[in-house]
C-alpha positions in Angstrom: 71.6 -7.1 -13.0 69.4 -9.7 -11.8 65.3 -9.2 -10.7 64.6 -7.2 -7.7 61.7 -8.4 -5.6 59.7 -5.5 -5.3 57.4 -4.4 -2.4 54.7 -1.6 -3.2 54.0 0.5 -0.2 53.0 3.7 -1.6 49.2 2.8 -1.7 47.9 6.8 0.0 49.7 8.0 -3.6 48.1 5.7 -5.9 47.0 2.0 -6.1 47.8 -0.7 -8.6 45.3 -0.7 -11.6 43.3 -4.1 -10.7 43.1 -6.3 -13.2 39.2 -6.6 -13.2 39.1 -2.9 -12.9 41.1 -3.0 -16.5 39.0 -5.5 -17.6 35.9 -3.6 -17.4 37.1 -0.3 -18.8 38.1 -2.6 -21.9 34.7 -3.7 -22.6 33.2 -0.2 -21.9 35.9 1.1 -24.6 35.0 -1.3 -27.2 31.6 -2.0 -26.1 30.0 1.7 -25.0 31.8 4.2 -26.1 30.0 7.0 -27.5 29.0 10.4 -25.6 27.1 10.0 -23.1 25.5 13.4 -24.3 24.6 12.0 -27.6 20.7 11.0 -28.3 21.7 8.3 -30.4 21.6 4.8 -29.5 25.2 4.4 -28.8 25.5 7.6 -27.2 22.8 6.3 -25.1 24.7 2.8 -24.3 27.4 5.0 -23.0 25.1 7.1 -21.0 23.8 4.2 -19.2 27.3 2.7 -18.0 27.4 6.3 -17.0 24.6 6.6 -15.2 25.2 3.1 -13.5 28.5 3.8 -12.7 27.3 6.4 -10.8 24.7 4.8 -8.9 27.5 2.5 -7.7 29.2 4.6 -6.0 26.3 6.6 -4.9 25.3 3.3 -2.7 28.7 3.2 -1.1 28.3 6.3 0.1 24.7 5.8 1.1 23.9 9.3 -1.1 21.5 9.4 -4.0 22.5 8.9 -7.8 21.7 12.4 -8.6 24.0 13.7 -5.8 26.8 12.2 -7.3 29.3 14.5 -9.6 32.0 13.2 -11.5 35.4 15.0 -11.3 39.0 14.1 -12.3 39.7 13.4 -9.1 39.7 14.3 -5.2 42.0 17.6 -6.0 39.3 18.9 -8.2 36.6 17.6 -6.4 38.2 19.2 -3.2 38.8 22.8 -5.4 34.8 22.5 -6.4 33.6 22.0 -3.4 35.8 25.2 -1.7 35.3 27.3 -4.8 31.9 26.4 -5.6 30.4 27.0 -2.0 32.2 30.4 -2.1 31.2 31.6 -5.0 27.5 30.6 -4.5 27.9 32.3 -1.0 30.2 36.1 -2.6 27.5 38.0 -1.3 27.6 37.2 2.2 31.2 36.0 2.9 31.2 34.6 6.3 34.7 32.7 7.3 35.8 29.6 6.1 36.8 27.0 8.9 39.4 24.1 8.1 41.8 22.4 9.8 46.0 22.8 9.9 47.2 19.7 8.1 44.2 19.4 5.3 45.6 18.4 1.7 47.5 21.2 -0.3 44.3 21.0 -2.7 41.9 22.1 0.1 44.7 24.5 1.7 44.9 26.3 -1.5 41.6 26.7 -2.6 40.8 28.1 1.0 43.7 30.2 0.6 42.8 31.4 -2.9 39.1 32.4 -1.6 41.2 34.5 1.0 43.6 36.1 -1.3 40.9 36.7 -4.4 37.8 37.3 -2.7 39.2 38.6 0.9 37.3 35.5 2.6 37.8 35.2 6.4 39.4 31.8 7.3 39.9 30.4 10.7 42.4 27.8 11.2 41.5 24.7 13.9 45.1 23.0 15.3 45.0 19.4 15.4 48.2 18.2 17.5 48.9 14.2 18.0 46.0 14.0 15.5 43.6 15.3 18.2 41.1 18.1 16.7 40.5 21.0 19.0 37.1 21.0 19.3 37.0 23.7 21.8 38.7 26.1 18.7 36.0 24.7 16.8 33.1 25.5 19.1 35.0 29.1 19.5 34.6 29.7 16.0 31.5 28.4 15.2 29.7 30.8 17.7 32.6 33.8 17.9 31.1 35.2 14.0 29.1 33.5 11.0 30.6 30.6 9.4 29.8 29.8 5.6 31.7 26.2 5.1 33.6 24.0 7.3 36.2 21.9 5.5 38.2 19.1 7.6 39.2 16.2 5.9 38.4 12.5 7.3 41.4 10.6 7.8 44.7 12.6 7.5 46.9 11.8 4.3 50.1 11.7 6.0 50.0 10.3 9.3 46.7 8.9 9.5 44.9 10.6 11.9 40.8 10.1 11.8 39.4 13.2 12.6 35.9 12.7 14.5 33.4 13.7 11.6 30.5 13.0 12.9 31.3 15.1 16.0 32.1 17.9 13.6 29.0 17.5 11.7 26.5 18.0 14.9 28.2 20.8 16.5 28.2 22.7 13.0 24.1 21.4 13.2 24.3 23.1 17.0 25.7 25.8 16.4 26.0 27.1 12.9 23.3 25.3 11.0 23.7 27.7 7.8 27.0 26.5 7.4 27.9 24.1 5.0 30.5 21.0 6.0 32.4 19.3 3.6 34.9 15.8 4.4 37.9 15.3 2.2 37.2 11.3 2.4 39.9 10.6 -0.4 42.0 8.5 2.0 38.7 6.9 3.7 36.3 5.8 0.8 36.4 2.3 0.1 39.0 1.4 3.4 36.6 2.8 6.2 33.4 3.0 4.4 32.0 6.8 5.4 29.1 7.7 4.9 28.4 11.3 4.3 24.9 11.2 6.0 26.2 10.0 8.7 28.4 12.7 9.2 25.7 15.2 8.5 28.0 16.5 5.9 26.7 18.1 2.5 29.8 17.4 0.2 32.4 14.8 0.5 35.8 14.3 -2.1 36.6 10.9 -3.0 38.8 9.3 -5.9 39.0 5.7 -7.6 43.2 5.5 -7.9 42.9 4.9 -3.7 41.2 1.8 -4.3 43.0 -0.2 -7.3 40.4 1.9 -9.6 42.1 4.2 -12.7 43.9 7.6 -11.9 41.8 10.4 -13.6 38.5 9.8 -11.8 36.9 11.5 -8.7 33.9 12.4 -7.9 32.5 15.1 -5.3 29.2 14.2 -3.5 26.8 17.5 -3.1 23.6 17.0 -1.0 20.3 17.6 -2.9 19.5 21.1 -2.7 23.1 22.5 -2.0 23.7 25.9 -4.1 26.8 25.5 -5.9 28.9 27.7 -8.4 31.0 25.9 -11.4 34.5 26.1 -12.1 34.2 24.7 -15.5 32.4 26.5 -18.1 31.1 24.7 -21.3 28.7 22.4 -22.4 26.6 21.9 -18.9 27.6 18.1 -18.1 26.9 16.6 -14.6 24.0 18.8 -14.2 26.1 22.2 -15.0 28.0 21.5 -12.1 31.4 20.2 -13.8 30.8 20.6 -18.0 33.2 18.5 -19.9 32.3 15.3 -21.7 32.3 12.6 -19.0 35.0 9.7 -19.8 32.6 6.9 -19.3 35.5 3.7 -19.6 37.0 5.6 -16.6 33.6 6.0 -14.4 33.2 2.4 -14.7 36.6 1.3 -14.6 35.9 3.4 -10.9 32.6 1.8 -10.4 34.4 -1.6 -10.7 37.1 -0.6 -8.3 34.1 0.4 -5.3 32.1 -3.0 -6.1 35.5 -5.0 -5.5 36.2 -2.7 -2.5 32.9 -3.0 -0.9 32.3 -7.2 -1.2 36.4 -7.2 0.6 35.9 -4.8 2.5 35.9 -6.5 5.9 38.5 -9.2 4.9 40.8 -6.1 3.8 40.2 -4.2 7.0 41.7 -7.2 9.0 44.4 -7.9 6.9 45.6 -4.1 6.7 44.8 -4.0 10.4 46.9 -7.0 11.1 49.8 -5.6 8.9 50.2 -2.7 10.7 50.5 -4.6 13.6 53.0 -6.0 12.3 55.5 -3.2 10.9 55.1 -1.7 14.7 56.3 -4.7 16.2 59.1 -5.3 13.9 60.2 -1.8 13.7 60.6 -2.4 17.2 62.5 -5.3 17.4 64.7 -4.4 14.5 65.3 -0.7 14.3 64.3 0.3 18.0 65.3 4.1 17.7 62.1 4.3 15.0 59.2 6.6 16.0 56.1 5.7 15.0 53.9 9.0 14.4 50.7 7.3 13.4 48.6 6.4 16.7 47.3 2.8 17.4 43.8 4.3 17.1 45.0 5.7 13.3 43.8 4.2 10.0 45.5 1.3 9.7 46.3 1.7 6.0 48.7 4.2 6.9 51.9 4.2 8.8 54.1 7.2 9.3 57.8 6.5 10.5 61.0 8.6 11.9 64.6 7.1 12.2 66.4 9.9 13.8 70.0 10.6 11.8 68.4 8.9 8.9 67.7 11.8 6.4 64.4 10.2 4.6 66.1 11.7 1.0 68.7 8.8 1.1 66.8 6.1 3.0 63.8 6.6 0.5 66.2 6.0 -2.7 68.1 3.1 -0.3 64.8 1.6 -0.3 64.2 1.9 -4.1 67.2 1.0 -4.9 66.4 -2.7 -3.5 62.8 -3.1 -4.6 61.0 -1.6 -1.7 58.8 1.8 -2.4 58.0 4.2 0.3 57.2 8.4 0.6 58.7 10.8 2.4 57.9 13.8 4.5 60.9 16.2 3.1 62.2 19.2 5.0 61.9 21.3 2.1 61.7 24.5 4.0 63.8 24.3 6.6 64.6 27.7 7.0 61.2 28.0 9.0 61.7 27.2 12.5 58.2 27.2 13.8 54.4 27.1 12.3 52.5 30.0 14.4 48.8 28.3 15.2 46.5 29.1 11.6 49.0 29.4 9.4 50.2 27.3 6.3 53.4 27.3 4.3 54.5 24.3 1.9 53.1 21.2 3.6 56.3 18.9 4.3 58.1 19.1 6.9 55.9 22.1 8.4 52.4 20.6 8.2 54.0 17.2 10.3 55.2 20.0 12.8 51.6 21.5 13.4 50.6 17.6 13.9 53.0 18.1 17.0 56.0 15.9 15.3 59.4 18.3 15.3 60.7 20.0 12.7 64.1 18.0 13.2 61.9 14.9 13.1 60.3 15.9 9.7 63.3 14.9 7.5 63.6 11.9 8.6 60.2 10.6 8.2 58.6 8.0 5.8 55.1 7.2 5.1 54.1 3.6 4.3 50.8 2.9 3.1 48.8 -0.2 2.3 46.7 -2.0 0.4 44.4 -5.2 0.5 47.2 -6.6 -2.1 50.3 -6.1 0.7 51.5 -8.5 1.9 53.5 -9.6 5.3 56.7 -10.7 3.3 56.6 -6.9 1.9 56.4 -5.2 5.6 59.4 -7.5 6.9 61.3 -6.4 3.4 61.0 -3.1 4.3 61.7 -3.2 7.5 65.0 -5.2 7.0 65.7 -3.0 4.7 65.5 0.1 6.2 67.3 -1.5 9.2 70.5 -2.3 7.1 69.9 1.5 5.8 69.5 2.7 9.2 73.2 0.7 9.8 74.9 2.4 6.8 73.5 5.4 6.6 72.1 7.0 9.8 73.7 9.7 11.7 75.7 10.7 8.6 75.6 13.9 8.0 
């Protein structure tokens, strides 16, 4: 079998490792790599990669050093920040307000507070990507509200929830409340700023951004009361014990400093790319849909062929070097999502974004990076095109 030009366009999963990113986490491996805890001398070289790591992406966020907690990544930075607010907050549970189409890991942590701990949660609809700020104003003065949990840009179609917004109508109307952003698919594309937002925690991860899987971090606002989830020897502050892997902050901290000096030439490029896939969707497979809305982040493109069931057009596509997601209809025995409810997130969480459950299973996501190229949009959209031919309207 002869080599298959591949295209990579399956960035919102994970990134390519960069090389300098690799590069840095080698030197830290041989170079510092004691525990950070350690009062040694090479415990303390580790510490200060640590510590500098840290400060790095503090500054991209515009957030202090010492509001900056290392995780494993955005899921259990997302989990800490639900959990932790709860639990800090048992004796007076007022409701929990998030949005419809958040990621499973903040879905299920605000479910879990409802099942374990009988915490109210309100559920704000967001069809077409547009957040119903009127149910958010509702809720915010109907009862008391104790956190406020709406992701940034949506991981599946894109959608860039207005933030800010949310941030001064929770300082309006419900100023005990505490608002945290799952940036995951934002930080280091779109450069938030937490502050900005008037938002006391934020989620982010390094594998979004070419930086090494196993790496998160959650930002916490000075002064925020939070409750652990991990028990042990009182690392990052007795927030998240568990001895810090130091290669893979800075490894992350390499990966934001990249990130940040292209950011605006990557912005363009990514802008100009999805451009690109609309037009020549159009001109080449004209009965596509394109979910995603022009004013969407650009790094991500969600795409329906109708009769083109997205299990065989995503393994079509693999099969000839060209990598893609899919939205599954893995429950398709549900016929409707009633307004504030969740069930397994594909196809059912597309259909609350107002895209139909008959559209659902036949819808891709392609995501970008700075590293895509124009030769790997017109590769996929060829192929998919001579998939479309062979394949669509086949039951």
């Amino acid at each position: 079998m002869g080599h298959i030009t591949e295209s990579y366009l399956d960035n919102a999963a994970t990134t390519p490792t960069r090389s300098e990113v690799i590069e840095r986490m080698n030197e830290v491996m041989r170079d510092a790599w004691g525990n950070p805890s350690s009062v040694h001398a090479v415990g303390m070289r580790a510490k200060e990669v640590l510590e500098e790591s840290r400060a790095t992406i503090a500054g991209a966020l515009g957030v202090e050093p010492g509001e900056v907690y290392f995780t494993s990544g955005a899921t259990e930075s997302n989990n800490l920040a639900v959990r932790g607010v709860c639990s800090a907050r048992r004796d007076n549970p007022a409701k929990i307000i998030t949005s419809t189409l958040e990621h499973a890991s903040v879905t299920r942590s605000v479910r879990g507070m409802r099942c374990e701990m009988n915490w109210p949660v309100t559920y704000i609809d967001a069809i077409d990507g547009k957040l119903d700020l009127g149910q958010l104003r509702d809720a915010l003065t109907e009862s008391p509200t104790s956190l406020i949990t709406i992701m940034n840009v949506q991981n599946e179609v894109g959608y860039i929830f207005p933030s800010a917004e949310i941030g001064r109508m929770r300082d309006e109307l419900a100023p005990d409340a505490l608002y945290h952003v799952d940036a995951t698919q934002a930080f280091g594309k779109l450069s938030p700023k937490p502050r900005e937002w008037h938002a006391e925690l934020a989620s982010v991860a390094s594998h979004k951004i070419g930086g090494p899987r196993g790496i998160g971090a959650l930002y916490v606002r000075d002064g925020v009361k939070m409750h652990t989830n991990a028990f042990g020897g009182g690392q990052e502050r007795g927030l998240r014990s568990g001895t810090e892997p130091v290669f893979l902050a800075a490894g992350f901290a390499r990966a934001v400093e990249l990130a940040q000096a292209e950011h605006e030439e990557t912005l363009a490029h990514v802008r100009a790319l999805s451009a690109q896939i609309r037009a020549e969707l159009a001109r080449l497979v004209p009965s596509a849909i394109v979910n995603s809305p022009e004013g969407a982040s650009p790094f991500i493109v969600s795409v329906s062929v109708p009769g083109l069931r997205n299990a065989k057009s995503v393994a079509y596509l693999s099969d000839r070097g060209v990598y893609v997601s899919r939205a599954s209809a893995c429950e398709s025995n549900h016929e409707h999502v009633a307004a504030g409810t969740w069930r397994k997130k594909h196809p059912l969480s597309l259909q609350a974004a107002g895209i139909p459950l008959s559209q659902g299973n036949t819808t891709l996501r392609v995501s970008f990076s700075g590293a895509t190229t124009p030769d790997d949009v017109d590769r996929f959209v060829a192929t998919l095109a001579e998939c479309n031919a062979e394949l669509g309207s086949r039951k």
